[in-house]
DRENDO-1510 file (C-alpha; in Angstrom, 1 decimal, always signed):
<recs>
REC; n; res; u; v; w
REC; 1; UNK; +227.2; +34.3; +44.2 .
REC; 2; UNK; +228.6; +37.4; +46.1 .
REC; 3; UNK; +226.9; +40.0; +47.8 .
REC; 4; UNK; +227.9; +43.7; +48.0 .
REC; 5; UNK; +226.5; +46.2; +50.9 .
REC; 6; UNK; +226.9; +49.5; +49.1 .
REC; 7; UNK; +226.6; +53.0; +52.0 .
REC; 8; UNK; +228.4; +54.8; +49.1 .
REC; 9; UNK; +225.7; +57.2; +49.6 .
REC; 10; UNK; +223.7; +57.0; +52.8 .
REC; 11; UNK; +225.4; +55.1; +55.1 .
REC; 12; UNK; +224.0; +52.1; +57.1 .
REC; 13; UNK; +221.4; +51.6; +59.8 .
REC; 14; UNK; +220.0; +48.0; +61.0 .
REC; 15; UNK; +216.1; +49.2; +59.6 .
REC; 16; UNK; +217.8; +49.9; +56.1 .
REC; 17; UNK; +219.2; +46.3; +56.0 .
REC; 18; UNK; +216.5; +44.3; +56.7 .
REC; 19; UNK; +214.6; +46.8; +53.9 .
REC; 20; UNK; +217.4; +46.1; +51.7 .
REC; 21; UNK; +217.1; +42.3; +52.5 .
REC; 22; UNK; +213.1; +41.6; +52.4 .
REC; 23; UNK; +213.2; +43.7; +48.8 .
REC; 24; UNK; +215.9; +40.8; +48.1 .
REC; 25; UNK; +213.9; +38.4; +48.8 .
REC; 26; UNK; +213.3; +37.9; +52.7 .
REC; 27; UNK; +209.6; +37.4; +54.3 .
REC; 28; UNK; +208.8; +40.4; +55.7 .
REC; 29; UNK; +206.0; +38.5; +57.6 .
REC; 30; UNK; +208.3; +36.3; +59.2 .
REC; 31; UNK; +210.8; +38.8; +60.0 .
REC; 32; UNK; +207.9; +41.0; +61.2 .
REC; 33; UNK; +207.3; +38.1; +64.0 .
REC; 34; UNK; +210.7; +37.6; +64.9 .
REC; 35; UNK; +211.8; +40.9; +65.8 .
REC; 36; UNK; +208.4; +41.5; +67.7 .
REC; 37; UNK; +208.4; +38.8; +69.5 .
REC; 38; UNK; +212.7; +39.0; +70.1 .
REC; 39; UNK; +212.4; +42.5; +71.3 .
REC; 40; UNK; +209.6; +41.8; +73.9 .
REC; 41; UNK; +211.9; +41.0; +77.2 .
REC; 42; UNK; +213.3; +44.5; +76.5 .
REC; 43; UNK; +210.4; +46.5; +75.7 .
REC; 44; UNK; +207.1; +46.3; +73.2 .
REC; 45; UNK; +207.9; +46.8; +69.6 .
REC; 46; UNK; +205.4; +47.7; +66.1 .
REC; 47; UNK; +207.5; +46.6; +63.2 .
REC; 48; UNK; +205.6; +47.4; +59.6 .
REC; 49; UNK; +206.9; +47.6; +55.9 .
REC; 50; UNK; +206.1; +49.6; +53.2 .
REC; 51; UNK; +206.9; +50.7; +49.7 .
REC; 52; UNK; +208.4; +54.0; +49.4 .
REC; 53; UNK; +210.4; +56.0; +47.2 .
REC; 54; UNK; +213.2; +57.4; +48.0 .
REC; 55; UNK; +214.1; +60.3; +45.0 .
REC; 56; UNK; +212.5; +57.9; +42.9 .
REC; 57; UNK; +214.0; +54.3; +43.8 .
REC; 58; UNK; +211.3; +52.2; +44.9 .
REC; 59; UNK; +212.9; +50.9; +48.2 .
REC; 60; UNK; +211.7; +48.8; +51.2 .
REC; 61; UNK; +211.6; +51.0; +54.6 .
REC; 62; UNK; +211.1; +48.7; +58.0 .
REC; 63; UNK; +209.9; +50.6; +60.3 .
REC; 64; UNK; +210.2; +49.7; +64.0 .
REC; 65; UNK; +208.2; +52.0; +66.3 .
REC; 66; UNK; +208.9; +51.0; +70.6 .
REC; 67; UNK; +206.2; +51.0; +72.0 .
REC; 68; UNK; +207.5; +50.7; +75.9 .
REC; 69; UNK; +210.9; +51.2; +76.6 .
REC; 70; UNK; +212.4; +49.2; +79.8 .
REC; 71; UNK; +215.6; +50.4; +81.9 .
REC; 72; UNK; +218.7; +49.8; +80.5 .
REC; 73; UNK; +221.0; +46.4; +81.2 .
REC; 74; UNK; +224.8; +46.1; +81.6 .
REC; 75; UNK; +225.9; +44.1; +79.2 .
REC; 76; UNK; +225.8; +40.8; +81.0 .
REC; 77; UNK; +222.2; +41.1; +82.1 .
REC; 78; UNK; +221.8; +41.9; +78.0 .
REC; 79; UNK; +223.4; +38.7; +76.8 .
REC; 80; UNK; +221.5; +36.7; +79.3 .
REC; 81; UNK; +218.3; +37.6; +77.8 .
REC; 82; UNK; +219.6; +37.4; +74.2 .
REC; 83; UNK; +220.8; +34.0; +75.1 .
REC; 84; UNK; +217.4; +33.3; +76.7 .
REC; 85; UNK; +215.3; +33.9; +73.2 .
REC; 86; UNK; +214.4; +31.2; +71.0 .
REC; 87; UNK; +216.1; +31.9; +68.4 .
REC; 88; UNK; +218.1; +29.5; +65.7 .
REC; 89; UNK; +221.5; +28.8; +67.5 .
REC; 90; UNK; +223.5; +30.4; +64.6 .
REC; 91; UNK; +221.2; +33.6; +64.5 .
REC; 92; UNK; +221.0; +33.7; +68.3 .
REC; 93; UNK; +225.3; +33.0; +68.4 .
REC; 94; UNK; +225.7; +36.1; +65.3 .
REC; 95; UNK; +223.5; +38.4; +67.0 .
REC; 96; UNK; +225.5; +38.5; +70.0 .
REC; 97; UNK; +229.1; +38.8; +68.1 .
REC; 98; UNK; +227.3; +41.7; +66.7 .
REC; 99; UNK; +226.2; +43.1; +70.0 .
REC; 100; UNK; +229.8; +42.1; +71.3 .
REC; 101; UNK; +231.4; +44.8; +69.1 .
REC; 102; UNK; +228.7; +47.4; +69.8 .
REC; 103; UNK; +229.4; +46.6; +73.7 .
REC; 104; UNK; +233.5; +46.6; +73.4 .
REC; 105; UNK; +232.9; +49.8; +71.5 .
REC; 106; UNK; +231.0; +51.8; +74.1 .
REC; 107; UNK; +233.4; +50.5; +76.9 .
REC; 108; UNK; +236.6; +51.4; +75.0 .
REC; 109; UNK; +235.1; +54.9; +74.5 .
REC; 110; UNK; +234.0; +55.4; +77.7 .
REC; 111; UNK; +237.0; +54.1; +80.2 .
REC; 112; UNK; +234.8; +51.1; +81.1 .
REC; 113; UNK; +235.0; +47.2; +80.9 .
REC; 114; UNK; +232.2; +44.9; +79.2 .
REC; 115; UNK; +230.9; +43.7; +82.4 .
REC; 116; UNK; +229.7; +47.7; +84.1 .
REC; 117; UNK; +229.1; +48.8; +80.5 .
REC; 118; UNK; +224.9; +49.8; +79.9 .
REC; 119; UNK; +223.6; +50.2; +76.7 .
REC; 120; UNK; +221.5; +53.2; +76.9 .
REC; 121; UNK; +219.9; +53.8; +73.3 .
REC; 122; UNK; +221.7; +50.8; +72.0 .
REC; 123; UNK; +220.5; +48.2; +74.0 .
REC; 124; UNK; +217.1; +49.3; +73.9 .
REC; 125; UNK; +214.2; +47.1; +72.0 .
REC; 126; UNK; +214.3; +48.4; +68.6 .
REC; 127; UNK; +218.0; +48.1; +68.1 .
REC; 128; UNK; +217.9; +44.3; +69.5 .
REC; 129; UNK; +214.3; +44.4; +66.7 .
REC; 130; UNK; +217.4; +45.8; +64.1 .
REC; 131; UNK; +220.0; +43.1; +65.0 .
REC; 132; UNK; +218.0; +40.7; +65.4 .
REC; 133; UNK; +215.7; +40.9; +62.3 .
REC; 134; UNK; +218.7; +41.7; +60.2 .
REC; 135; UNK; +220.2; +38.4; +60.9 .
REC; 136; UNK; +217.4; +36.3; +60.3 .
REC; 137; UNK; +217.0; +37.9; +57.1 .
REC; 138; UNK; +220.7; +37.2; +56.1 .
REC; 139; UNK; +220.2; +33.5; +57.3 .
REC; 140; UNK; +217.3; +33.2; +55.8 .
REC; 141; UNK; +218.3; +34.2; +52.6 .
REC; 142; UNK; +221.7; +31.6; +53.0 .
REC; 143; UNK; +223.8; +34.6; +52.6 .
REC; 144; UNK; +225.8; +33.3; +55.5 .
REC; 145; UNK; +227.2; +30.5; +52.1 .
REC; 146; UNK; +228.3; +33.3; +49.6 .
REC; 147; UNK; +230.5; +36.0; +50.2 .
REC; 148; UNK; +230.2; +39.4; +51.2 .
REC; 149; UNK; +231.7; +42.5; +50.2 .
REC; 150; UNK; +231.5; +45.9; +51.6 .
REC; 151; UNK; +231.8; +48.9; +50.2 .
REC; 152; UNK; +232.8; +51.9; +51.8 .
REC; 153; UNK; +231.1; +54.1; +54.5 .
REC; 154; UNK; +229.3; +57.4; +54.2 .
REC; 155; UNK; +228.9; +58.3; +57.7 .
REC; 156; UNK; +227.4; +62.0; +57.6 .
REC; 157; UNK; +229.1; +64.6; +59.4 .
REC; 158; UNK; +227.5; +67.7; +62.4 .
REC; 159; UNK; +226.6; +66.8; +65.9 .
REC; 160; UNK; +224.0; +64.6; +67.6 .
REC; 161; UNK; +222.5; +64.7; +70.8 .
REC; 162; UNK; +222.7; +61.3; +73.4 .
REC; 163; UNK; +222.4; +60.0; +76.6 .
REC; 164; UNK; +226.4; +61.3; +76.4 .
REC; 165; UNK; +225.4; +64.8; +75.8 .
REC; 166; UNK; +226.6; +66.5; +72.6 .
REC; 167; UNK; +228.9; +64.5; +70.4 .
REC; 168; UNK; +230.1; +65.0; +66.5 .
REC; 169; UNK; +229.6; +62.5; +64.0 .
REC; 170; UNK; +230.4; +60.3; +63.3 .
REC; 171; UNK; +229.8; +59.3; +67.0 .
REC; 172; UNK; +232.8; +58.0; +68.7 .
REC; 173; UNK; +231.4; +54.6; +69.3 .
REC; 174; UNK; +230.9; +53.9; +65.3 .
REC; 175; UNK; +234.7; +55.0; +65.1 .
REC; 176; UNK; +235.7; +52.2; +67.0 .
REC; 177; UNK; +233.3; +49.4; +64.9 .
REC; 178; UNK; +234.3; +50.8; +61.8 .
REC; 179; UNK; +238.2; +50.5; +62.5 .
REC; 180; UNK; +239.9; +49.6; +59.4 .
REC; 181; UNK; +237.0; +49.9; +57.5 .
REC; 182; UNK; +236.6; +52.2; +54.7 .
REC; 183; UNK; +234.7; +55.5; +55.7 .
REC; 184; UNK; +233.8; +59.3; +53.9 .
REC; 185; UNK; +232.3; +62.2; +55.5 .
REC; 186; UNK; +229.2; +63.6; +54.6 .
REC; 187; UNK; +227.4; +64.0; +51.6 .
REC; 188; UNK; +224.7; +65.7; +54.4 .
REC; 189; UNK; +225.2; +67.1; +57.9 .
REC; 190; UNK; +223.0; +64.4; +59.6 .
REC; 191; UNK; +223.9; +61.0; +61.3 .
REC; 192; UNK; +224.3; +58.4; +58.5 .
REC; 193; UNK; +226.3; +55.3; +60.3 .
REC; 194; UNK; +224.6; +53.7; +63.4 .
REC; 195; UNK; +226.7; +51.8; +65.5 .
REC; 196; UNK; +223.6; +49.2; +65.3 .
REC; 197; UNK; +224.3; +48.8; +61.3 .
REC; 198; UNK; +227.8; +49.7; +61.6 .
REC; 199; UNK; +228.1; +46.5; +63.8 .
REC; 200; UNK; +225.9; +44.1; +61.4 .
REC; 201; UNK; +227.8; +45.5; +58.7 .
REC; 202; UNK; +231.3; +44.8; +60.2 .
REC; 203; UNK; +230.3; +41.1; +61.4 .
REC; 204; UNK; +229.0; +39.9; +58.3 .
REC; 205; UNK; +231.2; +41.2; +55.5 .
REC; 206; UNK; +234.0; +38.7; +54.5 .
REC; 207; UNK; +236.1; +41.9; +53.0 .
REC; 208; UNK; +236.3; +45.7; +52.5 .
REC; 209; UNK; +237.1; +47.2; +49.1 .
REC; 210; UNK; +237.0; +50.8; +47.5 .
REC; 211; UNK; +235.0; +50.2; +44.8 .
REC; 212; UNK; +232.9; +47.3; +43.7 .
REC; 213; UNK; +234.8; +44.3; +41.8 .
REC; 214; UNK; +234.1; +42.6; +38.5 .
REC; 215; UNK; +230.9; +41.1; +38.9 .
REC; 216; UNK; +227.5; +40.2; +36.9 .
REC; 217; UNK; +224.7; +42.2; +38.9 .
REC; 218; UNK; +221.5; +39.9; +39.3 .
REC; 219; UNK; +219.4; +41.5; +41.9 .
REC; 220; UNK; +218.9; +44.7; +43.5 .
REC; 221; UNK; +217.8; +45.4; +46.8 .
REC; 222; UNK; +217.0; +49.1; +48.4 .
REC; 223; UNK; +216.5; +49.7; +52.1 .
REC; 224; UNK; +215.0; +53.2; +53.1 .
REC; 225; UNK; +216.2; +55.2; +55.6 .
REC; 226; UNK; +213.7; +57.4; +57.8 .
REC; 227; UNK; +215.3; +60.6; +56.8 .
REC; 228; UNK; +214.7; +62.7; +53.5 .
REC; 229; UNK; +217.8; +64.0; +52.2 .
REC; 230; UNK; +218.7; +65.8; +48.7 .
REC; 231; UNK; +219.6; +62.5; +47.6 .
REC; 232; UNK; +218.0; +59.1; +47.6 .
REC; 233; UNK; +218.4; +57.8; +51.3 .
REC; 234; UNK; +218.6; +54.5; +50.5 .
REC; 235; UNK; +220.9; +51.3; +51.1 .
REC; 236; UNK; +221.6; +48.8; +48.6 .
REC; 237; UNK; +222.1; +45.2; +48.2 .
REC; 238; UNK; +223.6; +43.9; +45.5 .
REC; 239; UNK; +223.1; +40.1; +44.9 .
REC; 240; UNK; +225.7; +39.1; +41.7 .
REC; 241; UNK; +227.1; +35.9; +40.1 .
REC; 242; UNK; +230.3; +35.3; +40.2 .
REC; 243; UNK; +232.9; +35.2; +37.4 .
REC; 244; UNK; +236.0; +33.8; +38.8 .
REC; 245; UNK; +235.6; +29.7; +39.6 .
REC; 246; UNK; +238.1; +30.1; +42.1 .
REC; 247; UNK; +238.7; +32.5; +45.4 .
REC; 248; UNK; +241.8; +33.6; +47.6 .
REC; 249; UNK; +242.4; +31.9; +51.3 .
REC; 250; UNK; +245.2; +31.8; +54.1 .
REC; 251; UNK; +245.6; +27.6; +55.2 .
REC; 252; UNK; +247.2; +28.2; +58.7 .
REC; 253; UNK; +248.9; +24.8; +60.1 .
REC; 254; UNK; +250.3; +23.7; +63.4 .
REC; 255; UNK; +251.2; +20.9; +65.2 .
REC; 256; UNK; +250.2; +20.3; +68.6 .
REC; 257; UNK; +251.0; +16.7; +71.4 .
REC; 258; UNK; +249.9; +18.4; +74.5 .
REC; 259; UNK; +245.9; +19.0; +74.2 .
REC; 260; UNK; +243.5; +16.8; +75.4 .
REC; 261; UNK; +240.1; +15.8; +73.2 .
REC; 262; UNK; +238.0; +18.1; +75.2 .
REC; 263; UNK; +240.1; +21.1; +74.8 .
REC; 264; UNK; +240.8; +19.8; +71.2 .
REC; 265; UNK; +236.8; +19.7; +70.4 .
REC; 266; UNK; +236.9; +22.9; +72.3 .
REC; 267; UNK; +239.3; +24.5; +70.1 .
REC; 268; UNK; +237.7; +23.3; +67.0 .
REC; 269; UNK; +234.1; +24.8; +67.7 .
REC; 270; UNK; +236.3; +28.2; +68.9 .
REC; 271; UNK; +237.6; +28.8; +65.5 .
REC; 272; UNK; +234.8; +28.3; +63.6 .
REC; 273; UNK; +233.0; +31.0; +65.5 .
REC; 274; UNK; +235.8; +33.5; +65.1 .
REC; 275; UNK; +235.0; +32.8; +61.1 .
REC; 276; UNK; +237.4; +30.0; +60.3 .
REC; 277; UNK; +235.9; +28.3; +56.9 .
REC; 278; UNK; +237.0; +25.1; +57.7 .
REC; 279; UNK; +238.9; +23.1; +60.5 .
REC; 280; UNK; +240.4; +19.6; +60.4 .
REC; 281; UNK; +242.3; +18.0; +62.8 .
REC; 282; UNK; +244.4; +15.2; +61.7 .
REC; 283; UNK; +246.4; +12.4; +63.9 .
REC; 284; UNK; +249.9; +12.2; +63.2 .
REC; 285; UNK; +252.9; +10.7; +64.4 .
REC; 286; UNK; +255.5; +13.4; +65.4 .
REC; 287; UNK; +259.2; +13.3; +66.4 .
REC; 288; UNK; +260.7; +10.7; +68.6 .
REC; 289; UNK; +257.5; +8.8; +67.2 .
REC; 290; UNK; +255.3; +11.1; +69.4 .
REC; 291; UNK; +251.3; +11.0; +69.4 .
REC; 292; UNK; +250.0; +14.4; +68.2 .
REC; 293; UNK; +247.3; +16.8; +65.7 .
REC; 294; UNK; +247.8; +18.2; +62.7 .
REC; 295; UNK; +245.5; +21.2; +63.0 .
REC; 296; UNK; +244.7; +23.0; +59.8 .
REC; 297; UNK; +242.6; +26.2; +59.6 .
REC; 298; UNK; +241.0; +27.7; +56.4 .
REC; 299; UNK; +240.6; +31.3; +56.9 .
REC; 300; UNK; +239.2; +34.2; +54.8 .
REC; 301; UNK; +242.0; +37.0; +54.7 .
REC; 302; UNK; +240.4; +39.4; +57.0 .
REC; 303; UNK; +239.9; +36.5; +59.6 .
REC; 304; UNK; +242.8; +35.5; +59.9 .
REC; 305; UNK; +244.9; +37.3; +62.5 .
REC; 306; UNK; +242.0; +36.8; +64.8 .
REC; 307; UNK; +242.4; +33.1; +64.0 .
REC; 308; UNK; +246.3; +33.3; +64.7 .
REC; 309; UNK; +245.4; +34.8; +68.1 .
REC; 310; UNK; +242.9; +32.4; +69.0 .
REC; 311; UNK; +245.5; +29.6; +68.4 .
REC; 312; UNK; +248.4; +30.9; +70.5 .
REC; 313; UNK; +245.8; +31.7; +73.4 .
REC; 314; UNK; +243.9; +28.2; +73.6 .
REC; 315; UNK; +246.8; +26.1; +72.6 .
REC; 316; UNK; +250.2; +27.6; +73.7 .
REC; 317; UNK; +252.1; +26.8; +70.5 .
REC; 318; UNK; +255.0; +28.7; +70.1 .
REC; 319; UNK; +255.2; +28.1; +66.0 .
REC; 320; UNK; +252.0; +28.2; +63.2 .
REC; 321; UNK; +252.8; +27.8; +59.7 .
REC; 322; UNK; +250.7; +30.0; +57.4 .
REC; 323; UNK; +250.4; +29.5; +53.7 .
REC; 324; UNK; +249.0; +33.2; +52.3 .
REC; 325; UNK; +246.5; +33.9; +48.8 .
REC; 326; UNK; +246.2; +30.1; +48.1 .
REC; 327; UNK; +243.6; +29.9; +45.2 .
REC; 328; UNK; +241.1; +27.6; +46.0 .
REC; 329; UNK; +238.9; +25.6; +43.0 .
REC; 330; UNK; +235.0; +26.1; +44.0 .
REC; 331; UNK; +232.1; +24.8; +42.0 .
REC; 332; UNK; +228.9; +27.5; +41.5 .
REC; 333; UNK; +227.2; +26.7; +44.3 .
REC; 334; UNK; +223.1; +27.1; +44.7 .
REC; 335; UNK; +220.6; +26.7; +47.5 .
REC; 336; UNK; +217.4; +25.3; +47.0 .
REC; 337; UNK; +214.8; +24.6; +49.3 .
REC; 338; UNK; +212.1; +21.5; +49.3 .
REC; 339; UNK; +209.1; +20.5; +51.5 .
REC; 340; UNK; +209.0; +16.9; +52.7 .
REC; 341; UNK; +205.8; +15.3; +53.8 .
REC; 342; UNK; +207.5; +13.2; +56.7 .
REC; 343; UNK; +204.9; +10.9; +58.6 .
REC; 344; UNK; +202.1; +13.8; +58.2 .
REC; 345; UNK; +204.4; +16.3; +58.7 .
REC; 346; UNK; +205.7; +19.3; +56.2 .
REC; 347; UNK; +209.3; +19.8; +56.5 .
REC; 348; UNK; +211.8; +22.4; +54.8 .
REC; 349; UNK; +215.1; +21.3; +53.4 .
REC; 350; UNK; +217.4; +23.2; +51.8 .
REC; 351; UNK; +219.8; +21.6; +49.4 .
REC; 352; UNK; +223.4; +22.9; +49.0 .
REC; 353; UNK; +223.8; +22.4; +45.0 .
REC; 354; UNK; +227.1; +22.4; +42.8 .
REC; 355; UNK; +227.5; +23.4; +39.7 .
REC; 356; UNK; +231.2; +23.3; +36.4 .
REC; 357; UNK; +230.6; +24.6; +33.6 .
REC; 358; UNK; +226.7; +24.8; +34.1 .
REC; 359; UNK; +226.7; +20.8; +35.0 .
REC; 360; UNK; +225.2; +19.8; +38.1 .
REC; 361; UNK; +227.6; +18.0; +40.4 .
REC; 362; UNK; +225.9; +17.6; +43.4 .
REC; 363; UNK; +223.0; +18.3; +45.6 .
REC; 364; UNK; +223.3; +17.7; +49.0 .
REC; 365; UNK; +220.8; +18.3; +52.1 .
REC; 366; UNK; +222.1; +20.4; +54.9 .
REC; 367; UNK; +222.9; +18.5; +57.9 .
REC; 368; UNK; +221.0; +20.9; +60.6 .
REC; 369; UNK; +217.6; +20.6; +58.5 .
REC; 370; UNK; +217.9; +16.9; +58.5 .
REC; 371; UNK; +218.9; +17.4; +62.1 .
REC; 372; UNK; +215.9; +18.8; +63.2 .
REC; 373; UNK; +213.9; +16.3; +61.5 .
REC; 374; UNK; +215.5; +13.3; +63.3 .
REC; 375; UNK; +215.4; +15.5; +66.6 .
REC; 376; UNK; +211.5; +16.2; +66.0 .
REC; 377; UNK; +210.1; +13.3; +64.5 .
REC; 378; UNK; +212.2; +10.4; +66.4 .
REC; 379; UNK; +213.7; +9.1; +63.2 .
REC; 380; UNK; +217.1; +7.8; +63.0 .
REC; 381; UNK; +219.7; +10.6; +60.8 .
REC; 382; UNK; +220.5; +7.9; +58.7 .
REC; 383; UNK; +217.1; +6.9; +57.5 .
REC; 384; UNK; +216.0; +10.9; +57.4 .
REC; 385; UNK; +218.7; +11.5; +55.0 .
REC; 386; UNK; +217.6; +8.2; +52.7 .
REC; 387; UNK; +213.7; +9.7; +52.6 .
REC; 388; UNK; +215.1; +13.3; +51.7 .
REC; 389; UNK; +216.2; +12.4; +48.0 .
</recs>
């Protein structure tokens, strides 16, 4: 399956892709909860949904109304708090990339560094509602497995007014979040890109194109935007299934005989949060029969430079082999979730399925549900997984 964020039209705000999401799919009761209660250490928050149409496409608008608004934090003060919420690990670890490029955003455009940096409007409790309730939606609906494509920008055109004074648009922060991205002025003289959904939408898109690729369109989903325009204000989500059994990826390679398992396991977990798809690390024997790692990184193309830099920093190697556009054979894959009565308890497990030619291959649980079954319930990980069949 691939996903495609189309702002073609209307740009991108954090309430119009948790519309778009819940009308693909995501509980809107749930997500309601989440951002309510993640929002709280920064200020009360109302979050409702409801049905509207937008130039007549039924869409999904989110509204989140603050209720209180608390001073603003510098940006460590802001991650603290994040960090404190209870929050799934990898929704609590994506939501603060996402605030991370929002925060080295604001500093670059202002002359400052990460640490004096203050959010102002940014920071405040409906944009960490946005962020927040955006990325549960996109983990809930396991779109963290498929790939994401965006399409390009509209980010409106005028001036704004801010806690900077006057500034055109698009605002100078959203500039800096939406380097290399694809972007187009207008279609109305209003603000259209938010550096809140700018951010979301740059973190979780695997790859930017002009138009939308060959694709079979399954599922539509429309997020409203508060304003009326001349034109639907609307974002969409397009869910589609894929055509091509095989995709594109860089394999980048080096050998390393000076790292010690700590920094290794360090480096590992590193890499796969800067987006690596995959990391091995394999022993080998080098020359002059030398004790060293193979270390092999999958990346997606528009991770991989980050990946390159992350290696040379951590590891000091002064040579990485990369192998570019390597096609790599994938099976359809499918998530399915199942509830497990496990000593009078219902749990949730979702199954990673794989499919050639239509033919099931394989259905496997995903370690972190039968994680948090072992970790809840006392039960060994090996005999969890043998009850979950």
């Amino acid at each position: 399956m691939t996903i495609i964020i189309d702002p073609q039209s209307s740009g991108i705000a954090g309430n119009m892709i948790i519309g778009a999401l819940v009308d693909l799919g995501a509980d809107k009761n749930k997500l309601k909860e989440i951002m309510e209660k993640s929002a709280r250490p920064f200020g009360e928050v109302e979050v409702s949904f409801s049905k509207v149409s937008k130039h007549g496409i039924d869409s999904t608008y989110c509204h989140v109304k603050m209720t209180e608004k608390s001073p603003s934090l510098n940006y460590p003060e802001f991650i603290e708090k994040i960090g404190n919420l209870e929050l799934d690990e990898n929704i609590r670890k994506t939501s603060i990339r996402v605030f991370e490029r929002i925060a080295k955003a604001e500093a670059k455009v202002h002359g400052k560094t990460m640490d004096t940096i203050h959010f102002h409007e940014v920071g405040a409790s409906d944009a960490v509602a946005d962020v927040i309730g955006s990325i549960s939606a996109y983990y809930s609906l396991n779109l963290n497995n498929q790939k994401i494509i965006g399409l390009p920008i509209a980010v409106g055109g005028g001036r704004i007014e801010t806690a900077h004074g006057t500034i055109p648009v698009p605002a100078p922060a959203v500039l800096e979040i939406l380097k290399d991205a694809n972007i187009v002025g207008g279609p109305v003289e209003s603000e259209l890109a938010t550096p809140t959904g700018s951010a979301i939408y740059a973190e979780i898109c695997d790859e930017i194109r002009e138009f939308i690729p060959k694709a079979k369109p399954k599922k539509v989903g429309y997020g409203a935007g508060k304003k009326d325009f001349d034109h639907p204000n609307v974002l969409r989500i397009i869910e589609t299934s894929d055509i091509s059994e095989s995709d594109e990826i860089d394999v980048i390679e080096t050998n390393l005989d000076h790292l010690t398992g700590e920094e290794l396991g360090y480096l590992f977990d590193k890499l796969l949060n800067e987006g690596a798809s995959d990391v091995s690390i394999t022993p080998i024997i080098m020359k002059k029969n030398r004790q060293g790692s193979l270390l092999k990184v999958i990346s997606p193309r528009k991770n991989r430079d980050k990946l390159i830099d992350v290696i040379f920093k951590e590891t000091g190697s002064l040579g990485i082999r990369i192998a570019p556009n390597l096609h790599r054979g994938i099976a359809k894959r499918e998530f399915v979730k199942k509830e497990y009565d496990i000593n009078g308890e219902l749990f949730e497990v979702t199954f990673k399925n794989g499919y050639v030619n239509g033919e099931l291959i394989s259905s496997r649980a995903e370690y972190e549900d039968l994680k948090k079954i072992a970790e809840k319930t006392g039960i060994p990980l090996r005999k969890v997984r043998d009850l979950i069949k």
